[in-house]
PAZAPA-4460 file (N, C-alpha, C; in steps of 0.05 Angstrom, whole numbers, plus 32768, in hexadecimal, padded with zeros to 4 digits):
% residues 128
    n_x    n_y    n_z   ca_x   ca_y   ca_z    c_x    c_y    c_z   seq   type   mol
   86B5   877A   88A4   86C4   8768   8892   86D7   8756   88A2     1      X     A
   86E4   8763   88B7   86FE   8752   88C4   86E3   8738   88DD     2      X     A
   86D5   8739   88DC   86C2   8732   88F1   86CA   871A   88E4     3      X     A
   86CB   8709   88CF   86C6   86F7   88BC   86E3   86E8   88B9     4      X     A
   86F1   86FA   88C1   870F   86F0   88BA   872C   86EE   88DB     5      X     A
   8730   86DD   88D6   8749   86DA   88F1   8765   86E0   88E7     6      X     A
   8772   86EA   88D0   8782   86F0   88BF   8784   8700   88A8     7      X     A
   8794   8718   88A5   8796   871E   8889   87AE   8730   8888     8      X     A
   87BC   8722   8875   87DD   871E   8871   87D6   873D   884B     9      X     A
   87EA   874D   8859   87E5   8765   883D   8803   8760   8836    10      X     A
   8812   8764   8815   8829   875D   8811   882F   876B   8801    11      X     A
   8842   8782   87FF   883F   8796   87E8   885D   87A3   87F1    12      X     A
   886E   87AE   87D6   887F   87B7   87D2   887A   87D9   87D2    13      X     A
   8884   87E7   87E9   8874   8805   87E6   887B   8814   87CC    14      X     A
   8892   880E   87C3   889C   8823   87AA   888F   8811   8796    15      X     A
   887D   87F8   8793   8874   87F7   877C   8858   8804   8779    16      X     A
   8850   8809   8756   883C   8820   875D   8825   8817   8761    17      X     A
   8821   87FE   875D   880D   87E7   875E   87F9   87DD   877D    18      X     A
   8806   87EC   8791   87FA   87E9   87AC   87EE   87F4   87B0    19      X     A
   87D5   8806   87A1   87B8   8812   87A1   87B1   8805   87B8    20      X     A
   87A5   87E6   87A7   878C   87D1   87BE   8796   87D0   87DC    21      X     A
   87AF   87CF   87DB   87BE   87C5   87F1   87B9   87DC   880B    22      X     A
   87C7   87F1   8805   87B8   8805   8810   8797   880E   881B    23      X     A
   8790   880D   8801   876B   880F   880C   8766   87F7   8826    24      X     A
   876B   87E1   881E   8766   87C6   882D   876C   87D1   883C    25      X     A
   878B   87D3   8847   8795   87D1   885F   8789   87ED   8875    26      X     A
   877E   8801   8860   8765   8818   886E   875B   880A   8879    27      X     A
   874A   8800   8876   872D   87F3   8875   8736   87DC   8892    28      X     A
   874B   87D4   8888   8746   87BE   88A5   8753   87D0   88B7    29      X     A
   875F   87E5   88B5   876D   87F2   88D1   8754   8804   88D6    30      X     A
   873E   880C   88CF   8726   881D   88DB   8717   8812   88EC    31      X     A
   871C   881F   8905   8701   881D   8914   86F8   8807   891D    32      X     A
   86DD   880F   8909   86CA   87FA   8903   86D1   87DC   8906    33      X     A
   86E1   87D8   88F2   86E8   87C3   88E7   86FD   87B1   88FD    34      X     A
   8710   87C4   8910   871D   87B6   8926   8711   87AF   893A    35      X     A
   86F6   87C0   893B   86DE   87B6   894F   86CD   879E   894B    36      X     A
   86D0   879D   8935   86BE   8782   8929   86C6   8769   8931    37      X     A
   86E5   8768   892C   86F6   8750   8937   870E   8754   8943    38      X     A
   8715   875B   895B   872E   876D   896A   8746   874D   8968    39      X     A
   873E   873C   8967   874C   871A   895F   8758   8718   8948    40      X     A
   8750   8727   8932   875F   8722   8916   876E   8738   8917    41      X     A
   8788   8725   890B   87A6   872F   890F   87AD   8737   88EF    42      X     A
   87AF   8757   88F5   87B1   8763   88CA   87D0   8762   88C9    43      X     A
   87DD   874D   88B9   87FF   875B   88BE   8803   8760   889F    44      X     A
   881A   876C   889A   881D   8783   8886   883D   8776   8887    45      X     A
   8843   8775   886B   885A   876A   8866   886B   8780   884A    46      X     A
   887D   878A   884F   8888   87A2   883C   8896   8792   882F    47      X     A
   8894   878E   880E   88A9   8776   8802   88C4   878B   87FA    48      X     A
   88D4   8783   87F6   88E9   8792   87E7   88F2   8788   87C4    49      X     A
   88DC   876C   87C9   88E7   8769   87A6   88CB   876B   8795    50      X     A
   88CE   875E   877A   88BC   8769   8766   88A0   875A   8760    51      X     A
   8897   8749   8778   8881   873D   8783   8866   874D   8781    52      X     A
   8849   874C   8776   8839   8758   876E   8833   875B   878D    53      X     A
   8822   876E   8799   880B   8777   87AD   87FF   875D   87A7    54      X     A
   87FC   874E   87C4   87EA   8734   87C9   87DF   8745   87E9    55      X     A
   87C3   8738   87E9   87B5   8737   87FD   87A4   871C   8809    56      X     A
   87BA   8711   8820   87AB   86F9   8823   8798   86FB   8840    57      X     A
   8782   86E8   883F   876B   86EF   8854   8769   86D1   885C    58      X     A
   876F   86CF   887E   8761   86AA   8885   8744   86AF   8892    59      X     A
   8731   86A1   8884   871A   86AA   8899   8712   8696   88B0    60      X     A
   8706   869B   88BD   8700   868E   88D6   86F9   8674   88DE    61      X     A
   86F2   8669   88BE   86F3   864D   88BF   870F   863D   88B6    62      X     A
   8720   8650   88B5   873C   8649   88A8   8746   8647   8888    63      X     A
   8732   8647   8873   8738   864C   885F   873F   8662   8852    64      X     A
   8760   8666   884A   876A   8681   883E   8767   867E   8827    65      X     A
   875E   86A0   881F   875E   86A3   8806   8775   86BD   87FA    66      X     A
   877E   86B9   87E4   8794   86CF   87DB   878B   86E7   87C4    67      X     A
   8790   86FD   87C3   8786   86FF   87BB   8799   870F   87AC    68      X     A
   879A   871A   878E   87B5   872E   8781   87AA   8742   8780    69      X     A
   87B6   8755   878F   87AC   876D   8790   87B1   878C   877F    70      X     A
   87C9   877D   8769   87C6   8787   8749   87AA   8786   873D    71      X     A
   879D   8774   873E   8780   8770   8727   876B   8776   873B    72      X     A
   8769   8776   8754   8752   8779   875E   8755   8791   8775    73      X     A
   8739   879D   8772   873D   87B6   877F   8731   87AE   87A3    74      X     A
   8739   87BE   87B7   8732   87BD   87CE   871C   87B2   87CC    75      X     A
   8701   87C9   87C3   86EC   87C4   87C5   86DD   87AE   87C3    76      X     A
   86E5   879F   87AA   86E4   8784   87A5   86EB   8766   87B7    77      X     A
   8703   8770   87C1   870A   875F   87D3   86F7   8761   87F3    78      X     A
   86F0   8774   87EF   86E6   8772   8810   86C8   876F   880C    79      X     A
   86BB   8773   87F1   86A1   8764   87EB   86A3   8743   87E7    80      X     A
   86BE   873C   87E5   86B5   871F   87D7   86C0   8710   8800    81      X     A
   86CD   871E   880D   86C8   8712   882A   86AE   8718   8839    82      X     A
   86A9   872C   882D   8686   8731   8840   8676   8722   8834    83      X     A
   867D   8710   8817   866D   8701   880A   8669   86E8   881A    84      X     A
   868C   86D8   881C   868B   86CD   882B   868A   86C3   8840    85      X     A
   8689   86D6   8851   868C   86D9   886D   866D   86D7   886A    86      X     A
   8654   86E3   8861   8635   86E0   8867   8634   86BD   8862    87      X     A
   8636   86BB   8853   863A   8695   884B   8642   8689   885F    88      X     A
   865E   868E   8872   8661   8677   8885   864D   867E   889F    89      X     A
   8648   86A0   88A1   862A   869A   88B4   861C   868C   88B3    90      X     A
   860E   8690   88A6   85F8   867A   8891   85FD   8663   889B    91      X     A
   8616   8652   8894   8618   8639   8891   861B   8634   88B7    92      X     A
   8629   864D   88CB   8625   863E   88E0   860E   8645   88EA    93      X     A
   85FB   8655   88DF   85DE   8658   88E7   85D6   863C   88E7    94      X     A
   85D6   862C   88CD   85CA   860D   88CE   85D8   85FA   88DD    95      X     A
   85EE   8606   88DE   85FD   85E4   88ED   85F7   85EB   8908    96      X     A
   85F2   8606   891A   85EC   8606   8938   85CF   8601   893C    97      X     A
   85C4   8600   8924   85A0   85FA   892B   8599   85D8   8924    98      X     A
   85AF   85CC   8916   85B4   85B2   8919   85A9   85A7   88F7    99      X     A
   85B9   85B8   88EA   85AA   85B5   88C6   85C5   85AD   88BD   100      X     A
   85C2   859B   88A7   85DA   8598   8892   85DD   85B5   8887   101      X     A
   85F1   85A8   8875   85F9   85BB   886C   8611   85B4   8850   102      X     A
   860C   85B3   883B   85FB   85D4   882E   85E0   85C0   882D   103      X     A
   85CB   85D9   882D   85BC   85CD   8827   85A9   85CC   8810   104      X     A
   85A4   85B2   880E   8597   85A9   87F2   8579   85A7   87EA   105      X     A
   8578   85B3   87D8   8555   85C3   87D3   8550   85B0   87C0   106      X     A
   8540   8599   87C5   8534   8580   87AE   8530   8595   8793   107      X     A
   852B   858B   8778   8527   8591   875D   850B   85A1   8761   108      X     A
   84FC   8584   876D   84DD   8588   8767   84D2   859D   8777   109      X     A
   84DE   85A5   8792   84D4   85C0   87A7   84E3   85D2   8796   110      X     A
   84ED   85D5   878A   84F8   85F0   877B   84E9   85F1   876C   111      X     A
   84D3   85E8   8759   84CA   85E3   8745   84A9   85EC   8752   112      X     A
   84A4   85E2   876B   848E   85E9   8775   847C   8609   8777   113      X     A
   8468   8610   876F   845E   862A   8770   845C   8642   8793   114      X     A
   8469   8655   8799   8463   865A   87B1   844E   866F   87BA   115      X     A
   843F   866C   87C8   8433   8678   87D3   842F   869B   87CD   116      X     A
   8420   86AA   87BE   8426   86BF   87BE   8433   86D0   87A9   117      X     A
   8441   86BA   878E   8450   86C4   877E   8439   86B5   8764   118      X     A
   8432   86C8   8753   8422   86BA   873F   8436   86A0   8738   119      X     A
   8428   868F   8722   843D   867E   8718   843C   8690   86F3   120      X     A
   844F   8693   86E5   8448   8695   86C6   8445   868A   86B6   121      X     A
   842F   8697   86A9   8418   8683   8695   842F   8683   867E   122      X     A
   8431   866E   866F   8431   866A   865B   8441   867B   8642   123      X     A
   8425   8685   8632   842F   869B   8624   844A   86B4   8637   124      X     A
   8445   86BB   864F   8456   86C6   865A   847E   86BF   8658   125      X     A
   8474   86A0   865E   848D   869A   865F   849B   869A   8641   126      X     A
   8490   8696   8632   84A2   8695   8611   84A3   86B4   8607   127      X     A
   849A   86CA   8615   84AA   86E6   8610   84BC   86ED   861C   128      X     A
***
């Protein structure tokens, strides 16, 4: 997960009871694994003293931060929706180092086209 990211700022008041996510997260990026992935991203941890919800903010490697409240959303969630994005900006520098735009754009009519291998459905099929 941290492979993907050059930042992630955790912000939570310990006596409020609301710092579940905050905790799990901040597991997750202090394991192992995960400091091995990217020994460069810097996890800092900020203890609030006033009545400010649990925020978890993440910059990823292309510089766009995202925030996230970590009242409504659980760890789990949050570290699927960076492995979400984090596969996406591979992707996208997969095409830009092989020398492809990007995003890239699939004409109407090749989407529409039959491929190789996959019946196409008849007819009657399609209106059940």
């Amino acid at each position: 997960m941290l492979k993907f990211l050059s930042k992630v700022r955790i912000e939570f008041n310990a006596l409020d009871p609301r710092t579940a996510a905050c905790m799990e997260f901040l597991a997750q990026c202090n394991a192992r694994k995960a400091k091995e992935s990217n020994p460069a991203c810097q996890v800092q941890v900020k203890r609030r003293t006033d009545d400010q919800p649990p925020q978890i903010t993440v910059t990823f490697v292309n510089g766009v931060e995202e925030k996230f409240d970590a009242t409504a959303t659980p760890a789990q969630t949050i570290r699927n929706m960076i492995l979400e994005k984090g596969q996406y900006l591979e992707t996208e520098q997969m095409f830009r180092e092989a020398g492809e735009r990007w995003p890239v754009i699939i004409p109407e009519e090749e989407l529409n086209q039959p491929f190789p291998g996959i019946k196409p459905k008849k007819a009657e099929e399609k209106k059940q």
